[in-house]
Each structure stands twice: as structure tokens, then as C-alpha cells.
C-alpha positions in Angstrom: -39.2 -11.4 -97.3 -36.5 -13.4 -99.3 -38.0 -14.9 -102.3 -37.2 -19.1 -101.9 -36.0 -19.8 -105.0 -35.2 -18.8 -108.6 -38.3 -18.5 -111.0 -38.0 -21.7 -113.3 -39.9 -19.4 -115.7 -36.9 -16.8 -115.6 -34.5 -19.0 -116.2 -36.4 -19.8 -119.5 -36.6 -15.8 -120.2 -41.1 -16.8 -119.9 -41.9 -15.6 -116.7 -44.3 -13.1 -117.5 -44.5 -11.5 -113.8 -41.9 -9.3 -113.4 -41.0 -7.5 -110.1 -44.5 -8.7 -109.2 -43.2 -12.3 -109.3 -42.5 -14.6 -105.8 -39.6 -16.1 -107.0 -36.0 -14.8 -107.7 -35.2 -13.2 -110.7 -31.1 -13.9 -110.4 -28.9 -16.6 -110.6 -28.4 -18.1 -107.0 -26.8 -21.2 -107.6 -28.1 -22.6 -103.4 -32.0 -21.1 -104.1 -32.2 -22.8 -107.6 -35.1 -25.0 -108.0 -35.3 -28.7 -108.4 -33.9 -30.6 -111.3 -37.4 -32.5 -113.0 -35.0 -35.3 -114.3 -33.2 -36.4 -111.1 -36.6 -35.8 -109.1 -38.9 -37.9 -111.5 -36.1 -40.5 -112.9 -33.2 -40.4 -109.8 -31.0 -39.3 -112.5 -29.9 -36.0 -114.5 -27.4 -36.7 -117.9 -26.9 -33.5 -118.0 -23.2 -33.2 -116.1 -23.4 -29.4 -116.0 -27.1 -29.2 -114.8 -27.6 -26.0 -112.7 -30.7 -27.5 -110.7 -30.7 -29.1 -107.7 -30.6 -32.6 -107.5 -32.4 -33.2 -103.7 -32.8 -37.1 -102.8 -35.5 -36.6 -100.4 -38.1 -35.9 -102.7 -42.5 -36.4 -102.9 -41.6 -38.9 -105.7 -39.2 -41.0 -102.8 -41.8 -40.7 -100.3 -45.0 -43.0 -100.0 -48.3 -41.9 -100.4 -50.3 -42.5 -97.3 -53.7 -42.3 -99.7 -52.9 -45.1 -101.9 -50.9 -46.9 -98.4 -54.6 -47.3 -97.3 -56.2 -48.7 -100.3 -57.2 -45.5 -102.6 -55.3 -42.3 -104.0 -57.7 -40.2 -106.2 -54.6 -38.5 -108.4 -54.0 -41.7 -109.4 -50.6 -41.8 -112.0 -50.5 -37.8 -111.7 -49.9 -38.4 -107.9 -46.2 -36.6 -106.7 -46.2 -39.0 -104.0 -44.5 -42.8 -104.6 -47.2 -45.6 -105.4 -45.8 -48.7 -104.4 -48.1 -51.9 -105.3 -48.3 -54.1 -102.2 -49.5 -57.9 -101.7 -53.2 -58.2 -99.7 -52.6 -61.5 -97.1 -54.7 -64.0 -98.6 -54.6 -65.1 -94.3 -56.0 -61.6 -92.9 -58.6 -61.4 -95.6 -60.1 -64.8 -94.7 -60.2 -63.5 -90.8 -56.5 -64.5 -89.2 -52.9 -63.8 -90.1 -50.5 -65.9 -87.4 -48.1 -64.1 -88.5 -49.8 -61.0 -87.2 -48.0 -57.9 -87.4 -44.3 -59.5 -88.7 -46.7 -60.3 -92.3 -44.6 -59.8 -95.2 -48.1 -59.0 -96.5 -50.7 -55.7 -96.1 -53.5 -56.2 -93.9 -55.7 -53.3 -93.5 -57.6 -52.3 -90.4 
């Protein structure tokens, strides 16, 4: 099978696997992996930067642990954490606003 992408440790002349390695060992400027600054910060100052810079990434997309009230990787987590407000109406029993809340209300 084709190998996905290049080895991040080849492009640093570390990977220590060889022909034994899953990754490409070539430059392939569509298979190369993901740029850590743009995928961690939504930005890359590096105007000549060789990686990809992907939108859609883990770090964009909500994590549906901490969505429900707990995500045990905590700051190490890939996925967004994005601090909501409890209603202070659900968690006394009723919410008229119901579903249209602004707030989080947990089943």
C-alpha cells in the first residue's frame, strides 16, 4: 500500500526505521504532514513552511468528553475545550427558555 504521508522524523534526518518505516521517506509536497504551529496556534510565521496548514483540525473540533461535563486528558486533550455557562434556571429544576438557552443544561 501507499505510505500516507512523509515521516516527520525523515524530514529531521531522525527517523531511525528505515525501509521498515510506515511513512514516506521523499519529499511529496501533497502527502506532507501537518504544520504543529498553524494546527495548535491557527497560524505558521514561517512564509516558506513546507507543512500543511489544514483548518479542519482535532484542535478546531469540540471535545464531546469535556461537552458532557468531564474529559480525563484534561490540557493534553487534541480536541477543543471550550468553557461553557451551567443555567443557574435548569439546575434549580426549569429553564423557560428550554432548548433556545444561551446556557448548558445537561441531561
Amino acid at each position: 500500500g501507499a505510505k500516507p504521508a512523509v515521516c516527520k522524523h525523515w524530514l529531521r534526518g531522525l527517523c531511525k526505521r528505515g525501509d521498515g518505516c510506515d511513512f514516506l521517506h521523499g519529499y511529496d509536497a501533497t502527502r506532507m504532514p501537518e504544520c504543529y504551529f498553524y494546527s495548535k496556534f491557527g497560524e505558521c510565521g514561517n512564509k516558506d513552511c513546507p507543512f500543511l496548514h489544514v483548518d479542519a483540525t482535532a484542535s478546531t473540533v469540540g471535545c464531546p468528553w469535556y461537552d458532557r461535563g468531564f474529559c480525563r486528558h484534561g490540557p493534553l486533550c487534541k480536541y477543543k475545550h471550550t468553557r461553557r455557562v451551567m443555567c443557574a434556571n435548569y439546575l434549580v429544576g426549569f429553564c423557560p427558555e428550554g432548548p433556545k438557552c444561551k446556557f448548558v443544561q445537561y441531561v
